[in-house]
C-alpha positions in Angstrom: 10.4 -24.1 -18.0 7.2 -22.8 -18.5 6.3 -19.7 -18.6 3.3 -17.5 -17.5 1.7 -13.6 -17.6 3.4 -13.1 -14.4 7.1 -14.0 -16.1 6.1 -11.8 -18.8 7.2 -8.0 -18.9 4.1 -5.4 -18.2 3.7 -2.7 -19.9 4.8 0.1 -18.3 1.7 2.2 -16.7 2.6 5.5 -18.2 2.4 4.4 -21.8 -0.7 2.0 -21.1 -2.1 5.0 -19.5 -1.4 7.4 -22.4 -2.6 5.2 -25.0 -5.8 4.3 -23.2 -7.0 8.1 -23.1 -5.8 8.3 -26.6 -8.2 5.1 -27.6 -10.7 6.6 -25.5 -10.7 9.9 -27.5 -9.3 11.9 -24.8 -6.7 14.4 -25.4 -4.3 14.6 -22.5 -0.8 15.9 -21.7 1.8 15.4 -19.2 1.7 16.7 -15.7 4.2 15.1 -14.4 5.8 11.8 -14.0 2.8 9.4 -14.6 0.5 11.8 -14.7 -1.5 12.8 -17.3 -3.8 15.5 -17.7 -7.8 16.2 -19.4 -9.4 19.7 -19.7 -13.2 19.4 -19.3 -15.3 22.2 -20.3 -18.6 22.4 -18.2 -21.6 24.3 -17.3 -20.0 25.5 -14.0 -16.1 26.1 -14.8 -13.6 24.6 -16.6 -12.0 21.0 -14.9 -8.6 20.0 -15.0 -8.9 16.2 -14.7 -5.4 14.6 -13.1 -5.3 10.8 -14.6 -2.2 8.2 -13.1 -2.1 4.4 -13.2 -0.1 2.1 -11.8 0.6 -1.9 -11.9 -2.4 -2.1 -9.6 -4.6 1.0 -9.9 -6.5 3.4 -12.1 -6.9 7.0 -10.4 -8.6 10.2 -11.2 -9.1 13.2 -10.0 -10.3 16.8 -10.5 -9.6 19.7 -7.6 -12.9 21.2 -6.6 -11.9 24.5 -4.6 -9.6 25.4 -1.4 -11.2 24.8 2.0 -12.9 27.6 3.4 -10.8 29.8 6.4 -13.8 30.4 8.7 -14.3 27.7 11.0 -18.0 27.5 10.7 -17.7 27.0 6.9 -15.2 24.6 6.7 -17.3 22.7 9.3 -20.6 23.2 7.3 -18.4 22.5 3.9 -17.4 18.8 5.6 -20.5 17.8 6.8 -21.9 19.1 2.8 -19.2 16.2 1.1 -19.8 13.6 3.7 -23.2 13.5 2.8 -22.7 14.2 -1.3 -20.1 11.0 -0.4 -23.2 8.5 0.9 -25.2 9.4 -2.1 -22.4 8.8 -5.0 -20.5 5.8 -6.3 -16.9 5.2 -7.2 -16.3 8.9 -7.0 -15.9 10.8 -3.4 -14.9 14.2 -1.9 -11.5 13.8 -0.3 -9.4 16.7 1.9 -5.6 16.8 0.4 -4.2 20.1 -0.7 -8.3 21.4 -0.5 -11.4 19.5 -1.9 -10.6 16.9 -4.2 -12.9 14.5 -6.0 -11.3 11.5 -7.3 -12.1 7.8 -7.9 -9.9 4.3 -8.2 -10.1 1.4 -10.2 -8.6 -2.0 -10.4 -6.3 -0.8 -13.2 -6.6 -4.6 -14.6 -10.3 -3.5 -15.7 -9.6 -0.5 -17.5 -9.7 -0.7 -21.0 -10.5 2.0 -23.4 -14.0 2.3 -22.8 -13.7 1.9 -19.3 -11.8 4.5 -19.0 -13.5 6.9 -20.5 -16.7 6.0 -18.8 -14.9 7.1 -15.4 -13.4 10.0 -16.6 -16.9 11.4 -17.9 -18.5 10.1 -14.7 -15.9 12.2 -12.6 -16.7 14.7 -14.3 -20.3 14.8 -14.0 -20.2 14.8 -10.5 -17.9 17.5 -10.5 -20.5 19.7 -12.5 -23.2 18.0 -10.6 -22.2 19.0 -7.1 -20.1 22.3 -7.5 -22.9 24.7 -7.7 -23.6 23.2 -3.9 -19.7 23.1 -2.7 -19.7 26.8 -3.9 -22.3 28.2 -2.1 -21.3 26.8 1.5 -17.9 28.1 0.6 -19.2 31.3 -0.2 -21.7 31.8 2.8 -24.3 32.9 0.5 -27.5 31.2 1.7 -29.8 32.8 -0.9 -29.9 30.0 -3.5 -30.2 27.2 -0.4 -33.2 28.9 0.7 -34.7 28.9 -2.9 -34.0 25.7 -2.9 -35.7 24.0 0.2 -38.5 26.4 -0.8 -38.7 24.4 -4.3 -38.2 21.5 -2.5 -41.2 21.9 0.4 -43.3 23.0 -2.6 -42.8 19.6 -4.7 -43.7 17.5 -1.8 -46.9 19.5 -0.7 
C-alpha cells in the first residue's frame, strides 16, 4: 500500500503555529487554547495581536476599540470601516465583541516569512487607521475638519 501526505500525521496547528512566530522572530505567548498572542508597540497605542491556526487557516487579529453607544456614532463609525474595508487588502474591520481588524490565510502558505509579513501588515493598518476610528468614536470633529482643509488645499 502506498502511502501519501494525506496518510501522513500533520503537525498539530498549535505547535506549527508557535514555532512559525518563533522563526519569524516574534515573541508570543499563550492566550488560550490555540491562541497565541504578540504585543506591538506603535505610534498610536500599544496592540495586542491574537494569532490561531488551524489544518486549514491562518488568522489574525488585533481589537481596535468598543463600538460607540450613541446611535449616530456607531452609524458614522460603520459607514468609516466599510469604506477603510474597500480601500485595504487581506486585512478588514469586522463587528464581534467591538471593532476588530483581522485577516486569514490559507494556512498551507504560511511559512516563517509569511507570517510575519501579515502580522506586520495587520499591524500597520491598525496604526494606519486608528487615529480615524478614534475620532468618529470620540465625536471630535476638529482634526476631520483640518483635514479636508489640507486636503481641498493640495488639490487647488
Amino acid at each position: 500500500m502506498y502511502r501519501t501526505d494525506m496518510d501522513m500525521p500533520q503537525p498539530d496547528p498549535s505547535r506549527r503555529l508557535r514555532s512559525l512566530l518563533k522563526a519569524a522572530g516574534i515573541t508570543s505567548f499563550r492566550l488560550g487554547d490555540n491562541i497565541r498572542g504578540a504585543i506591538y508597540s506603535g505610534r498610536t497605542r500599544e496592540w495586542l495581536v491574537g494569532t490561531r491556526m488551524n489544518e486549514h487557516w491562518f488568522n489574525a487579529y488585533a481589537r481596535v476599540c468598543n463600538l460607540p453607544e450613541e446611535p449616530s456614532l456607531r452609524a458614522r463609525l460603520m459607514d468609516t470601516v466599510m469604506d477603510m474595508n474597500r480601500q485595504m487588502q487581506l486585512t478588514k474591520f469586522i463587528v464581534s465583541s467591538g471593532l476588530v481588524l483581522e485577516l486569514d490565510y490559507r494556512a498551507e502558505h504560511v511559512d516563517a516569512e509569511v507570517l510575519g509579513n501579515l502580522i506586520r501588515l495587520l499591524h500597520a493598518n491598525a496604526e494606519m487607521h486608528y487615529p480615524k476610528i478614534f475620532r468618529v468614536v470620540s465625536g471630535d470633529e476638529t482634526l476631520a475638519q483640518l483635514e479636508a482643509q489640507l486636503i481641498t488645499a493640495k488639490a487647488a
